[in-house]
N, C-alpha and C positions, 0 to 999 in steps of 0.2 A: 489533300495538301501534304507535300513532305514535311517531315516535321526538322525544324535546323537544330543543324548538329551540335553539342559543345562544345565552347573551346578548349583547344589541349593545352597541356604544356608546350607542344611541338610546337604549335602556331606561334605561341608568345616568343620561342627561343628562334623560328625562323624569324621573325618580322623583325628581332634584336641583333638578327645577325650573329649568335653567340650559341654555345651550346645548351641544350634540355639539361643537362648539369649545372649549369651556370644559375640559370632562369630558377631550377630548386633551390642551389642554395641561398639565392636572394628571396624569392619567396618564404621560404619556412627559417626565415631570421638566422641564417647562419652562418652567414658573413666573417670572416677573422675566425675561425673556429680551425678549420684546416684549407681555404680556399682563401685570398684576398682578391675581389672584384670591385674598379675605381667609382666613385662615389655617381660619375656620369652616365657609367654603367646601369647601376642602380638606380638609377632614379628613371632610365629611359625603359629598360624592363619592368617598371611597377607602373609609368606610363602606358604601355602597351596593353600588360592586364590590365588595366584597368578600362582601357580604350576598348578591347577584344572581350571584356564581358569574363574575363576567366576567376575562379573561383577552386581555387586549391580543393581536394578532399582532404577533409580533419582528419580523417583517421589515418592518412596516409601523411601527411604534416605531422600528427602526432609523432609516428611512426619514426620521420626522420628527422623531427630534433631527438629521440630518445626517451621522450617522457608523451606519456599516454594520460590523457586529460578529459577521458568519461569514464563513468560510472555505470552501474545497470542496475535497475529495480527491477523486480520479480512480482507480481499482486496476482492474487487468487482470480478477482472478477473485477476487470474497472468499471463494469457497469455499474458497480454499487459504488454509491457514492462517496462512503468510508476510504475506499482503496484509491479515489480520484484526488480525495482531501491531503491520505499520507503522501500521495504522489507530487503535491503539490509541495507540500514540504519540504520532501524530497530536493527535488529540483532549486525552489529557492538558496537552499542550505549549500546544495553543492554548488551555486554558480555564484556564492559571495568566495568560495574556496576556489573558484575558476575552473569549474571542473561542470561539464553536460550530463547528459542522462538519460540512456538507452532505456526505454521501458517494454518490458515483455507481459504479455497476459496469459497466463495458464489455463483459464475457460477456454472453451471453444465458444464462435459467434454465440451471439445470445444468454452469454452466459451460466452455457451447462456445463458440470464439471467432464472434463475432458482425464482420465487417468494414462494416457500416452503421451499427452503434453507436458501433466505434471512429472512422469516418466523420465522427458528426454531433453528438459531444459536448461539439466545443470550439464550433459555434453553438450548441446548448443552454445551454453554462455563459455565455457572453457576452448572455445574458438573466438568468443570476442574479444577484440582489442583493447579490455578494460583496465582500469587501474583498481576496482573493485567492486564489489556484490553485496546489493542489501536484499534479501526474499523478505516481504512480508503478505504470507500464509500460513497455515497453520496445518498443511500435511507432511510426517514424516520424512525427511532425507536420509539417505545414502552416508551415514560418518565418513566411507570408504570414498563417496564421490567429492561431501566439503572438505577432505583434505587435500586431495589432489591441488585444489586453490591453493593451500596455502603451503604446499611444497613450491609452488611456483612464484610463492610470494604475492600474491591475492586475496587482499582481507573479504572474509564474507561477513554479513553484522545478519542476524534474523530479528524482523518487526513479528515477535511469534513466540509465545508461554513454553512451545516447545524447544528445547534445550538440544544442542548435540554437542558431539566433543570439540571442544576446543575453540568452538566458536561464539564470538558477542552476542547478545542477543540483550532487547530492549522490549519492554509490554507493562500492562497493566495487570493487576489480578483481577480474572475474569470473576472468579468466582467469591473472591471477597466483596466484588460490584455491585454483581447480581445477590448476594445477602443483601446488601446494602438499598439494593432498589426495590425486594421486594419487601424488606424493613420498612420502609418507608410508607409502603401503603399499607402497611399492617398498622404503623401509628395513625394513618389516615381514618383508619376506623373499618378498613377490609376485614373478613375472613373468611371470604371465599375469593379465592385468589390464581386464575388459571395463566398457565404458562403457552404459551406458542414458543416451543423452542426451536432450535437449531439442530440437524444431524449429528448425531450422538459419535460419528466416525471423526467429525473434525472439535479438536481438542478445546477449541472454544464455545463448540455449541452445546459439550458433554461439562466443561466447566460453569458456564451459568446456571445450566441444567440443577446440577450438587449445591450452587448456590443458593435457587428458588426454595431447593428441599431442606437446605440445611436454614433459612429463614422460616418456614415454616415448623420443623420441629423446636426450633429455639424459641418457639412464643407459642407451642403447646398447641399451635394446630394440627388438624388431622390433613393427612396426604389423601386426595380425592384425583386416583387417576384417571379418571373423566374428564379432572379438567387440566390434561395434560396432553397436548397435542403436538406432536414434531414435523415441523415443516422444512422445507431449502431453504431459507434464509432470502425468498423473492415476495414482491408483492402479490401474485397470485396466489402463490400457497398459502399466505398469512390471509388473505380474505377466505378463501376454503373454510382453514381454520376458525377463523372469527365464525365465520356462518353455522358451522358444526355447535361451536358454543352458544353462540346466543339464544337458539332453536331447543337447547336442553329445559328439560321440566324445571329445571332448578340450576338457572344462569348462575354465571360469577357477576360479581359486583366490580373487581377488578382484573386486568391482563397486564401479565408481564411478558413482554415481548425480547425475543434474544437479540435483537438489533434494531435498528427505527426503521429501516425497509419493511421489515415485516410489520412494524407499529404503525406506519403509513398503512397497511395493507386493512391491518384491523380496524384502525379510524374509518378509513372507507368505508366501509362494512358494513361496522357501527351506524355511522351516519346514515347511509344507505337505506338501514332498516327503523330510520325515525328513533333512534336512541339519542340520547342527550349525552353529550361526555364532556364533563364528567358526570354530571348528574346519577345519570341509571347506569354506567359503567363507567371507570375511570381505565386509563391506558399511560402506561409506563414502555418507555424503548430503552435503546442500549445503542450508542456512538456518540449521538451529539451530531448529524452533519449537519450543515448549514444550508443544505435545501431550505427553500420555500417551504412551509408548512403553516395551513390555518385551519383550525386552530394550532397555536403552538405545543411543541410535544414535550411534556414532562419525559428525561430522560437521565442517561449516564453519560459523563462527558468520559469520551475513550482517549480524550488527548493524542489525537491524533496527527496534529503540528507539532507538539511536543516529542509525541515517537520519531516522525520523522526527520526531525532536526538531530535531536539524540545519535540515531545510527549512524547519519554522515559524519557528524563529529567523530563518533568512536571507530571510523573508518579511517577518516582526517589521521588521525591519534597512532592510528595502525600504521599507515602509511608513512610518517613524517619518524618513524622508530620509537614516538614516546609512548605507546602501551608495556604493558606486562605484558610478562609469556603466557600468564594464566587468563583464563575465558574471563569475561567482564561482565554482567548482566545487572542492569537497571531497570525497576520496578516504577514506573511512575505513576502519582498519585493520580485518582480517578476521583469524582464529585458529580454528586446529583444537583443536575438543572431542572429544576420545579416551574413550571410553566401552564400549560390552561388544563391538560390531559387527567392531569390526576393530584 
């Protein structure tokens, strides 16, 4: 079956009678600007689209009022549901400001990290039609490539610890967190205390990492790298992980986990092998998402509605002229949510 065509502008401006110019500039509200078209006009042209099913392209409306009215997020993996959460954010924040939201995924399908996507994304977005750029991941850029944005007047804000010139950037401290949470099960009565981290190449998984070590020396226990395992940051590696540990002569009593994907991963696991948790292990994550989880996860709230609202604004802020020249970066408070895990 052919499939029916869209309607054009053509068709709207044949069936008016009047020209493809005409038909644009009553569609993208520009009426009285340089063109005056009688009010009869107008109102039988927006009859027609409306009759004929036609539907402007936004980015081309944008285009020809002058003012470009989306935005673009950048996330590592939206398969983890951390990056679906800030996205979400995202989005809300910018469309109380009237402004949409391109989203791009730097993984490749399924999640794996892709090093030519992460490559080639800031030429890609410097062909988008946007009005600005939020990245939040945590690999390295190009200083030479985010300023290119902002010679052309394109704020970029980074949801990311890592820091480049001249740009905003918004996060928690990773690594004050991860004291913090494996503090917490050290007052719990832990000490033997094993880590499943994060790839030590991405600055968040190498920052809770110094966290877990730096709680551990601050309360005089000893560092048992045994029971220190580095996985991706997926549910499969974190059960591997768990499996590794539990199976040791001399298990941990507690797991602290570099994010709750992997803490989901270890509960599995856990449970899996008839352990009780918290009972005979307790489990500690790192985000806070709001997935389904039973039992519930003792974790770190990453504030991640909080980041995301945050960078739109200091975009907003960019855009409307009232920032400073100087880079802006906002540290936002992080809290342990204590729940069934540990």
């Amino acid at each position: 079956m052919k499939k029916k065509r869209r309607p054009r502008l053509s068709d709207v401006a044949q069936r008016a009678g009047v020209s493809e110019a005409t038909v644009s500039v009553v569609l993208n509200d520009r009426v009285g600007e340089s063109v005056r078209v009688s009010q009869e006009t107008q109102d039988r042209i927006w009859a027609i689209a409306r009759e004929l099913g036609y539907v402007a392209d936004p980015v081309a409306r944008s285009l020809a009022r002058g003012q470009i009215d989306t935005l673009a997020l950048v996330v590592r993996d939206i398969t983890n549901p951390f990056f679906a959460e800030v996205a979400l954010a995202v989005q809300q924040e910018a469309e109380r400001f009237g402004y949409s939201v391109l989203l791009y995924n730097t993984a490749a399908p399924g999640g794996v990290d892709d090093p030519h996507r992460e490559a080639n994304f800031l030429t890609l977005a410097q062909r988008w039609p946007i009005a600005g750029l939020i990245i939040c991941q945590d690999v390295a850029l190009e200083n030479e490539a985010l300023r290119s944005f902002r010679q052309r007047q394109t704020p970029v804000v980074m949801i990311s610890p890592l820091l480049h010139e001249l740009i905003d950037a918004v996060f928690i401290d990773d690594e004050k967190a991860a004291f913090d949470a494996v503090s917490y099960l050290i007052e719990k009565g832990h000490r033997r205390i094993a880590h499943i981290g994060g790839p030590k190449k991405l600055l968040t998984g190498l920052a809770r990492y110094k966290g877990y070590l730096e709680a551990l020396r601050a309360n005089q226990l000893p560092v048992d790298e045994g029971l220190i395992v580095l996985s991706d940051f997926t549910v499969k590696g974190a059960e591997q992980s768990m499996a590794e540990l539990i199976t040791r002569a001399d298990p941990p009593t507690a797991v602290f986990a570099a994010n709750d994907v992997m803490a989901f991963g270890a509960l599995r696991t856990a449970l899996g092998a008839g352990l009780s948790v918290p009972d005979d292990i307790a489990i500690m994550g790192f985000d806070n998402i709001q997935a389904l989880m039973c039992p519930g996860l003792t974790t770190v709230d990453h504030a991640q509605e909080k980041m995301g609202r945050t960078a739109v604004q200091l975009l907003m802020e960019r855009l409307s002229g009232d920032a400073p020249e100087e880079q802006r970066v906002v540290v936002v408070p992080h809290r342990i949510v204590v729940r069934d895990t540990a």
